[in-house]
C-alpha positions as CSV (number, residue, x, y, z in Angstrom):
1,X,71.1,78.1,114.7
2,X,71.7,76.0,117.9
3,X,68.7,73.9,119.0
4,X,68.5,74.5,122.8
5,X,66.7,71.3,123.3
6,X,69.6,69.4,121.0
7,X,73.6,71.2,122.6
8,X,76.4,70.0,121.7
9,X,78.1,67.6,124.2
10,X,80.6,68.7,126.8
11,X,84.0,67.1,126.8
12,X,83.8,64.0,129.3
13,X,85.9,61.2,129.8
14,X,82.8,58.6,129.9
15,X,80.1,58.7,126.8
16,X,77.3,58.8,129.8
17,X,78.2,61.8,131.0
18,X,77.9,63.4,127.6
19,X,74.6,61.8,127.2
20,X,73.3,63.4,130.2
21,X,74.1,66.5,128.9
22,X,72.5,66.2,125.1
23,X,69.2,66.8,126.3
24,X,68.1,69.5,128.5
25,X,64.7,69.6,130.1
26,X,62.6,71.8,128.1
27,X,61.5,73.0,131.3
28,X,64.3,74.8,132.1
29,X,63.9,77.2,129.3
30,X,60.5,78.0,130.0
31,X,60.9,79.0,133.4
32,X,63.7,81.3,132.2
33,X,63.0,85.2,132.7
34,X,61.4,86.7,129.4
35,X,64.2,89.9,129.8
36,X,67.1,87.4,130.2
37,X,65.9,85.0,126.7
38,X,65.7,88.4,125.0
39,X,69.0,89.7,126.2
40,X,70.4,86.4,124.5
41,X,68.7,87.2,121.3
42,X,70.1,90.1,121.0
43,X,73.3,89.1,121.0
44,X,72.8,86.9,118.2
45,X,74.3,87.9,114.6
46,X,71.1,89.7,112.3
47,X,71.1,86.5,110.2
48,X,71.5,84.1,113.0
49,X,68.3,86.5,114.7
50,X,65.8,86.0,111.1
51,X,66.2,82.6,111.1
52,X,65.2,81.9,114.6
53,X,62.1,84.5,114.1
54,X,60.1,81.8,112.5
55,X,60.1,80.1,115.7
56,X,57.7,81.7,117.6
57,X,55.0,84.9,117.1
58,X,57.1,86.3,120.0
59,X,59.9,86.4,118.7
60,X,59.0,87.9,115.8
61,X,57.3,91.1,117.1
62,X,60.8,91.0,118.6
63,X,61.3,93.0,115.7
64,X,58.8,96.0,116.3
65,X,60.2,96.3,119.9
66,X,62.1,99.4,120.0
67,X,64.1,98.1,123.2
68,X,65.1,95.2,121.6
69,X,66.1,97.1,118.8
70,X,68.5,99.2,120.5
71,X,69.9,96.1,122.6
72,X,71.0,94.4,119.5
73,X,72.4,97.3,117.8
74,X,74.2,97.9,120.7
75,X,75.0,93.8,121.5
76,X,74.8,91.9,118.1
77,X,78.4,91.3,116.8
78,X,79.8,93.6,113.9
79,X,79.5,91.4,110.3
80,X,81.9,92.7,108.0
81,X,79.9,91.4,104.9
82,X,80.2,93.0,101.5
83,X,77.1,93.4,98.9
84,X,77.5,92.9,95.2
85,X,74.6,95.1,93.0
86,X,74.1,94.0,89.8
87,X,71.7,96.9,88.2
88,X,68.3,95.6,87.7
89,X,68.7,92.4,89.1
90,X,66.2,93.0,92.2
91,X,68.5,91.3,95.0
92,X,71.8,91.9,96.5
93,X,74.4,89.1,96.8
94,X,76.4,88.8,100.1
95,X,79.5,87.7,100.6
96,X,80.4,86.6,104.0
97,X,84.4,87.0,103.9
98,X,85.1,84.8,107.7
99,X,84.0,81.9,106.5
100,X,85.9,79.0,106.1
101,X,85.8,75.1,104.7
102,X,82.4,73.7,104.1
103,X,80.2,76.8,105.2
104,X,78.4,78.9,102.5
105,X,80.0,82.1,102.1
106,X,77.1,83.4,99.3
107,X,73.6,84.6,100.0
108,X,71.3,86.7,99.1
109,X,69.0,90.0,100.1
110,X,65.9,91.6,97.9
111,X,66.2,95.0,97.4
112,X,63.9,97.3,98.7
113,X,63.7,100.0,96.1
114,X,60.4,100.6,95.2
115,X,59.6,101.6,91.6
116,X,61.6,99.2,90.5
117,X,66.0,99.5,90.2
118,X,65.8,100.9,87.1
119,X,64.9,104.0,88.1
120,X,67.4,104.0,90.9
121,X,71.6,102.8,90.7
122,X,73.7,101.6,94.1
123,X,75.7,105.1,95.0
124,X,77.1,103.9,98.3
125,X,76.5,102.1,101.8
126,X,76.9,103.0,105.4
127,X,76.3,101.5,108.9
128,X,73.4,99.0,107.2
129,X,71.6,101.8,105.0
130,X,72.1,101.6,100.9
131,X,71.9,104.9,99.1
132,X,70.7,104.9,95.5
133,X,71.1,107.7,93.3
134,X,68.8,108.8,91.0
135,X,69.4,107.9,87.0
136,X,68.0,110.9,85.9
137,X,70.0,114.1,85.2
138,X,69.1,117.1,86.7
139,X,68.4,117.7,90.5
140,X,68.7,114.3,92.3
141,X,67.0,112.2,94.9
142,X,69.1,109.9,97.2
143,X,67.0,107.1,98.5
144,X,67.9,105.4,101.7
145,X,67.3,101.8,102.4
146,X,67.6,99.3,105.0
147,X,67.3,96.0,103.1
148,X,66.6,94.2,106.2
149,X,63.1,95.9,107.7
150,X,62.5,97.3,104.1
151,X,62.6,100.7,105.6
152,X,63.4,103.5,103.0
153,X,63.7,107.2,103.2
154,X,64.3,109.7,100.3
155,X,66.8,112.7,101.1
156,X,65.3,116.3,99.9
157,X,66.2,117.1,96.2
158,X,69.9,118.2,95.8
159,X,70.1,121.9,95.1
160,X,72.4,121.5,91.9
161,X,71.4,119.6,88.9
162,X,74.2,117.3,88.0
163,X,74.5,114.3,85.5
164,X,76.0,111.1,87.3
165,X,77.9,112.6,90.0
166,X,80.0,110.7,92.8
167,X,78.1,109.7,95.8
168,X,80.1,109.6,99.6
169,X,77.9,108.5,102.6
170,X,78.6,108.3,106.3
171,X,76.0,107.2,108.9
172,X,75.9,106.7,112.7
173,X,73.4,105.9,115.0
174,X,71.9,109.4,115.0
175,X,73.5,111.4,112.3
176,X,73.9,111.4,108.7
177,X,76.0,112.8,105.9
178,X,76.1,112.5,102.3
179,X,77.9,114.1,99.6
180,X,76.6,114.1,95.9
181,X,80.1,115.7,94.2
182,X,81.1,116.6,91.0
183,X,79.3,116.1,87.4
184,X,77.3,119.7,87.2
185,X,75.0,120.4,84.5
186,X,75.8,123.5,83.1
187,X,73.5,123.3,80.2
188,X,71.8,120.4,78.9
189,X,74.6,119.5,77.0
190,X,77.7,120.4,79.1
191,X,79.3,119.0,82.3
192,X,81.8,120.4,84.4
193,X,83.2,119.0,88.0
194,X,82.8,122.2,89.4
195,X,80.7,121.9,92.8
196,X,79.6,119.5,95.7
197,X,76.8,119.3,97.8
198,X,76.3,117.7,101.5
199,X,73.3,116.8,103.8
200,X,73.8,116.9,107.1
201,X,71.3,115.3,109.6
202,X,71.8,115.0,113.0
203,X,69.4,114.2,116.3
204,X,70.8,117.1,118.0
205,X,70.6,119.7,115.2
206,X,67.6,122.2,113.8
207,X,65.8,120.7,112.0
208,X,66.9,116.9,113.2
209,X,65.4,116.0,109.8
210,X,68.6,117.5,107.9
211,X,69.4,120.3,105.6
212,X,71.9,120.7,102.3
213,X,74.9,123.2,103.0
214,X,76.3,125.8,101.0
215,X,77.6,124.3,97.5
216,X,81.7,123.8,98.2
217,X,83.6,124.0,95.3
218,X,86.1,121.1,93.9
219,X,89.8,121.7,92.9
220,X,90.8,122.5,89.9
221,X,91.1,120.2,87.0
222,X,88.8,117.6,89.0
223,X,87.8,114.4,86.9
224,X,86.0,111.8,88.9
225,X,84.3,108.6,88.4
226,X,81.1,107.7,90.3
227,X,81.6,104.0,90.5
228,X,85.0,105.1,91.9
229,X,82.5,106.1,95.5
230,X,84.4,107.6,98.2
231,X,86.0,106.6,101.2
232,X,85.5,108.2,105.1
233,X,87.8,108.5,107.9
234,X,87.9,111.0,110.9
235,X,85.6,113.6,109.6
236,X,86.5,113.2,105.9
237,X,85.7,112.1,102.5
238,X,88.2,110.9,100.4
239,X,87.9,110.2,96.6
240,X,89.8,109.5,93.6
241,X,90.0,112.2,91.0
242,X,92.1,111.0,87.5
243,X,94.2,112.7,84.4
244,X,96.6,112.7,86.5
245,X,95.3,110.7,89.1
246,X,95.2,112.4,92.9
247,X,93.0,112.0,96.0
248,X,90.1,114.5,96.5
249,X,89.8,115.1,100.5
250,X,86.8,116.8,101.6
251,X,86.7,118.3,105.0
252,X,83.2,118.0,105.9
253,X,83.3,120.5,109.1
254,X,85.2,123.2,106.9
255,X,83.1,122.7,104.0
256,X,86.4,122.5,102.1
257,X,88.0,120.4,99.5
258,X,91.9,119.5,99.2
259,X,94.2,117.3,97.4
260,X,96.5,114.8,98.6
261,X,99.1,113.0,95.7
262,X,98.5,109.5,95.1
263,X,101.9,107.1,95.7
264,X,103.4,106.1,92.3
265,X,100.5,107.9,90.5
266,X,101.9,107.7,86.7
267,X,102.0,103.6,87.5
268,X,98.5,103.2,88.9
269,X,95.7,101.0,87.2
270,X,92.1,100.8,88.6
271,X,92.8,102.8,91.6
272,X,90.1,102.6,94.6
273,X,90.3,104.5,97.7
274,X,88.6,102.4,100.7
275,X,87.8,102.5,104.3
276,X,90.1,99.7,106.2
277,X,89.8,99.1,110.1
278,X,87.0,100.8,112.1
279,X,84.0,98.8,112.5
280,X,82.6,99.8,116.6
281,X,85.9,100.0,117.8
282,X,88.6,102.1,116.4
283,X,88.8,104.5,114.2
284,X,88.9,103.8,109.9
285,X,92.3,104.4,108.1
286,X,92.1,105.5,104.4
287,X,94.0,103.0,102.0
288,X,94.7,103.4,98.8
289,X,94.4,99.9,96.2
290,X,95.8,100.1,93.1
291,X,97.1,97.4,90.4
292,X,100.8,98.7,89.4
293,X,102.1,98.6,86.0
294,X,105.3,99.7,85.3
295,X,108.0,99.3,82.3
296,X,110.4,98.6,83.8
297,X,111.6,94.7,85.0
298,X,112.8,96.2,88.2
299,X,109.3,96.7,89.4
300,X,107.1,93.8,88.8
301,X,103.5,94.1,88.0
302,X,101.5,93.5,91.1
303,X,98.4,95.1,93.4
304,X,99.5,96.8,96.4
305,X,97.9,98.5,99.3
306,X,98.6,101.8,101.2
307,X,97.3,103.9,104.1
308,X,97.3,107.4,104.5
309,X,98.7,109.5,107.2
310,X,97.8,113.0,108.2
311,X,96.1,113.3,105.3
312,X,94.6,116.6,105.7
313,X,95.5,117.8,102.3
314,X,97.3,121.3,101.3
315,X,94.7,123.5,99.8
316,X,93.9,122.7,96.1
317,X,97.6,122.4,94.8
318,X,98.0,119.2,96.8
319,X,101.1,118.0,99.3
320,X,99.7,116.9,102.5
321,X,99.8,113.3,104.1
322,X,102.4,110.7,103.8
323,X,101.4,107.1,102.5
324,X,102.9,103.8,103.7
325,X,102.9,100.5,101.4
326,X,101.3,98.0,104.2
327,X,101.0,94.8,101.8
328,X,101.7,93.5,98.1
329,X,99.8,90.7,96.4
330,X,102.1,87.5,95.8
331,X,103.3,86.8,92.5
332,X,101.5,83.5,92.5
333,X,98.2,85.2,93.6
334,X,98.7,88.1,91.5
335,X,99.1,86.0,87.8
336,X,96.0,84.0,89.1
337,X,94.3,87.1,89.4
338,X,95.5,89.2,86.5
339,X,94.2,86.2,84.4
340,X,90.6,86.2,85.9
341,X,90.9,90.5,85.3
342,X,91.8,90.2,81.9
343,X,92.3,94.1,81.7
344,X,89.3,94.8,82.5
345,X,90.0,96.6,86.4
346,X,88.2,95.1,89.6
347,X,85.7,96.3,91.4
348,X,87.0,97.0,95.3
349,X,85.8,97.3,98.6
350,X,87.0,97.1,102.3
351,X,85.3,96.2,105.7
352,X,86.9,95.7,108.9
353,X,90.3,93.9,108.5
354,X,88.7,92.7,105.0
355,X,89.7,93.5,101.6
356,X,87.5,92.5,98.6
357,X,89.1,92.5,95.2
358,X,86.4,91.2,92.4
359,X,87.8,91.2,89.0
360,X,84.8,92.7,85.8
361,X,83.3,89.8,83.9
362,X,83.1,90.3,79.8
363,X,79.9,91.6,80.4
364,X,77.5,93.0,83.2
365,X,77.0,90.3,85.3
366,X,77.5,89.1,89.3
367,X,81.0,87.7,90.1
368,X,82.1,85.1,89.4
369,X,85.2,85.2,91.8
370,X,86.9,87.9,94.4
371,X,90.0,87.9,96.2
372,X,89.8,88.5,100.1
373,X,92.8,90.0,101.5
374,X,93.1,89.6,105.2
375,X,94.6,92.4,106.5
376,X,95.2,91.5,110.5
377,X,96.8,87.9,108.8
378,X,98.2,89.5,106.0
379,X,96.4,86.6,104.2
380,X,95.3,86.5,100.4
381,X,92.7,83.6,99.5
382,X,90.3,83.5,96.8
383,X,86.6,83.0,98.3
384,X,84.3,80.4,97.1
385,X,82.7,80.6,93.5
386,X,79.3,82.5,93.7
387,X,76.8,80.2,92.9
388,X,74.0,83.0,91.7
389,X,74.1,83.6,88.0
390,X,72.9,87.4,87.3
391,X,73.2,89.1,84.1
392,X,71.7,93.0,84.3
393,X,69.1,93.8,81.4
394,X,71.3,96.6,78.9
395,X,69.1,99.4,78.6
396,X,67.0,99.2,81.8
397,X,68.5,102.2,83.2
398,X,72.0,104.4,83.6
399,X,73.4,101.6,85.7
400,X,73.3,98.8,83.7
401,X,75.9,98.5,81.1
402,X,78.3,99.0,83.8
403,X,78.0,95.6,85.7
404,X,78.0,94.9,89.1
405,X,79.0,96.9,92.2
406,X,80.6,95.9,96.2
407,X,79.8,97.8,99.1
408,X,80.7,97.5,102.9
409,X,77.9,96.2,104.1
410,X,76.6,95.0,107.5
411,X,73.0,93.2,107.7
412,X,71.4,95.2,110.9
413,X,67.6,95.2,112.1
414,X,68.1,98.9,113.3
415,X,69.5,102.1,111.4
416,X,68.2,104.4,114.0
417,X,69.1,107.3,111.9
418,X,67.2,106.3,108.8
419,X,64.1,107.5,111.5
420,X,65.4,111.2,111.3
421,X,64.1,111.2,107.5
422,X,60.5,110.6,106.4
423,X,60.7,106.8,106.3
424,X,57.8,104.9,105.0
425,X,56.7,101.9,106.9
426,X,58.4,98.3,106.9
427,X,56.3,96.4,103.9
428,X,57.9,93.1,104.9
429,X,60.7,91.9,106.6
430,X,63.6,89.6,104.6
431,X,65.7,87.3,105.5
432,X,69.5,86.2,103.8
433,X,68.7,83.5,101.6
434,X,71.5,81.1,100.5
């Protein structure tokens, strides 16, 4: 963070002018106007903002003042950060993907579950809210969690009982919407994909606090993977569904499900559907990143990436959209990186322009590389090695044998919408530590 009392010199074509600049009489900030120092603050970046908290008691009840709070949701820059979960490790572990040269691209975030992760695994992330699912089969709780203000809100017990089903969230500043899919217990020793169920919560609805709708059902012959997630875009969820692989759309006004066929879907390996663009401005496209295997030399091995068009789906025997290849690791990049994967698949997320490829470790631990693919620059460059060593505990819960999960994930001090559930009160505030 910039001292005020310590700028940076202005260019100047005699070193005495640049001196006369360096320090700035502290009296000039004090006579500044309270509503103009905290209209500055707000525009700072969330990590930037809880390191200068320390600096002053004022500035730290900054962050119990509702209008300051909705000034830097509305002012702060986006952060297209990604999280890495590793089950029962207590802490999250950003990565920070714009960073460049000697800056540290690593840090890390306690996790505000309370009862310990065990009881809890990561399910997805939206809008700076984590949801964790419950490891218990049978009816489900989704907890809601701002790591940040260590706010956390439980969603009403889902209707259907299900095992380890496949969790889809999308939040806004006053509404949310989650989807628990697939996985239903139809004895307690049978599972079928058969159902899905959504909350909806929204300010301007009855009750604001949020209700489950009416069970939709899946397609036929579903099969989907929880740590696969799902992907949203213009109303929709989007998830991947294998043997034979397709792409599950959800419509969530309709209450409907669809398919859409995959490109090159007999070829694909490790398949993850992903949410690229967006942010505040724009809207998200679907994109579909797969590694590609095929027999024959004609076709080189490689990881591509596609979005989706007009994919609306065709009722539950598929058709629907059209997919365009929009980039193709380099064969240098891509035998660096099969090497570091070993076979073992990557874990994948997207944020912004950002894509995050992390290749599975031997056994469940944090990364210990991931590819960032820039997709304005159409740039591929490995990010710095992590520095935290985490290995999860085997055994502490349903989570834990299968390593570490990434998230889109932006650090904000306000998710407004967390307020329209029963939130408990903020037990301490946390800063990024790295």
């Amino acid at each position: 963070m910039m001292n005020p009392r310590r700028l940076p010199p202005l260019p100047s074509s005699t070193s005495a002018a640049a001196a006369a600049v360096d320090d700035m009489d502290p009296r000039v900030w004090r006579r500044l106007p309270q509503p103009l120092v905290d209209r500055v603050l707000a525009c700072l970046p969330t990590p930037s903002f809880l390191r200068l908290r320390a600096a002053c008691r004022r500035f730290y009840h900054l962050l119990f003042s509702s209008p300051f709070l909705h000034s830097h949701l509305l002012l702060s820059p986006h952060l297209p950060f990604f999280a890495f979960v590793v089950p029962t490790a207590g802490h999250l572990i950003l990565l920070d993907p714009t960073t460049t040269g000697q800056v540290p691209s690593w840090s890390r975030l306690p996790l505000p579950v309370a009862g310990g992760p065990a009881a809890f695994s990561p399910a997805a992330a939206s809008a700076g809210l984590l949801a964790f699912l419950s490891d218990a089969s049978g009816h489900k709780t989704l907890l809601l969690a701002n790591p940040i203000t260590r706010l956390l809100a439980a969603l009403p017990i889902s209707p259907t009982p299900r095992l380890s089903p496949t969790v889809g969230l999308a939040a806004g500043p006053t509404s949310i919407i989650a989807v628990v899919a697939g996985d239903d217990l139809v004895s307690p020793f049978a599972v079928k994909n058969i159902s899905a169920d959504t909350f909806v919560a929204d300010a301007a609805s009855v009750p604001p606090s949020g209700f489950w709708a009416p069970s939709s059902l899946l397609p036929r012959l579903s099969s989907l993977d929880p740590r696969a997630g799902m992907a949203f875009a213009s109303g929709r969820f989007y998830c991947m569904s294998s043997s034979p692989f397709a792409v599950l759309v959800f419509d969530v006004a309709e209450n409907v499900w669809s398919k859409v066929q995959p490109p090159m879907r007999r070829f694909l390996r490790s398949p993850a559907l992903v949410e690229l663009g967006g942010g505040r401005e724009g809207a998200a496209r679907v994109a579909l990143v797969s590694a590609v295997e095929k027999s024959r030399l004609s076709v080189p091995r490689s990881v591509r990436l596609w979005t989706l068009r007009g994919g609306h789906g065709a009722g539950a025997g598929g058709g629907g959209g059209a997919w365009t290849e929009v980039a193709r690791m380099p064969p240098e990049v891509h035998a660096q990186f099969a090497a570091a994967e070993g076979g073992r698949g990557f874990e994948c997320a997207a944020h912004g322009d950002y894509v995050v490829l992390a290749p599975r470790g031997p056994v469940a631990q944090a990364p210990t590389s991931a590819l960032v693919f820039d997709s304005r620059r159409d740039e591929w460059r490995w990010a710095p090695p992590c520095p935290y060593v985490v290995v999860a505990h085997h055994g502490g819960g349903g989570g834990a044998a299968a390593g570490f999960r990434v998230f889109a994930y932006e650090p904000r001090l306000a998710t407004p919408a967390i307020g329209l559930l029963d939130a408990t009160a903020p037990v301490a505030l946390h800063g990024m530590h790295g």
